[in-house]
C-alpha positions as CSV (number, residue, x, y, z in Angstrom):
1,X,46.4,183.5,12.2
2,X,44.8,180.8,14.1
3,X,47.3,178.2,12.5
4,X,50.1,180.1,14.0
5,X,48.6,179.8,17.9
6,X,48.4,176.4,17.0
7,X,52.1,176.5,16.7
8,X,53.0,178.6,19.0
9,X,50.9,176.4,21.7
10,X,53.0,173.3,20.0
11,X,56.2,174.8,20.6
12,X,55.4,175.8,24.3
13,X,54.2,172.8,24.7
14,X,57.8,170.6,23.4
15,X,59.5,173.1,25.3
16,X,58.1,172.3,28.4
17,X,58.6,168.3,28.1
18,X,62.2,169.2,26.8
19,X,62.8,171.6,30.3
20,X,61.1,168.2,31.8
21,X,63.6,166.1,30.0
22,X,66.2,168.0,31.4
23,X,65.2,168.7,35.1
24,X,65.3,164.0,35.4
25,X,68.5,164.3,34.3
26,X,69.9,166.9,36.7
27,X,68.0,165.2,39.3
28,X,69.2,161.4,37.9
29,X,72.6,163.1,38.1
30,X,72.6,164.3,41.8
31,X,71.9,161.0,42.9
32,X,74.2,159.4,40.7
33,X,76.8,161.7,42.5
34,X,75.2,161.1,46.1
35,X,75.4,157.4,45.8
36,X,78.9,156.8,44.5
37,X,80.0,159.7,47.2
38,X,78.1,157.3,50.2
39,X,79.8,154.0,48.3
40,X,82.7,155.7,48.5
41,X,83.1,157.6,52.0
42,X,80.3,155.5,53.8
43,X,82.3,154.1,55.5
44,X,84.1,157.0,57.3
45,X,80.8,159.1,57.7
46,X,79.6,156.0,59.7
47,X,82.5,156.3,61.9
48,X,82.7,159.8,62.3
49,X,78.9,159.9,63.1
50,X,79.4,157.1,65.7
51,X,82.5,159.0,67.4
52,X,79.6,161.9,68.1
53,X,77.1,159.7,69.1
54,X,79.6,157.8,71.3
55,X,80.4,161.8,73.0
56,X,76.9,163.2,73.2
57,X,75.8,159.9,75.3
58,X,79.2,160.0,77.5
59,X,78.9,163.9,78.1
C-alpha cells in the first residue's frame, strides 16, 4: 500500500512538469504571435498612434 502512494505521488508529480511543459509553450506561442503581428503591422500602429498623439497635443 505504501508502494502505491509512492506512485501515485510520481504520477502527480510528471503531471505537473507535463501541465508546466505545456503552459511555456502556450506562453512561447503568444509571443511568437505578438512579435510577427508587431513585425508585421508595426508599422501602421506607429502611425496610427502618432495621428492621436498629433490630436490630443493640438486639441
Amino acid at each position: 500500500m505504501h508502494s502505491s502512494g509512492r506512485r501515485t505521488h510520481r504520477q502527480v508529480a510528471r503531471s505537473r512538469g507535463q501541465s508546466l511543459a505545456e503552459y511555456a509553450l502556450i506562453v512561447a506561442l503568444i509571443v511568437i504571435v505578438a512579435l510577427v503581428a508587431l513585425t508585421l503591422f508595426g508599422t501602421q500602429i506607429n502611425d496610427i498612434l502618432s495621428i492621436i498623439a498629433n490630436q490630443i497635443d493640438g486639441g
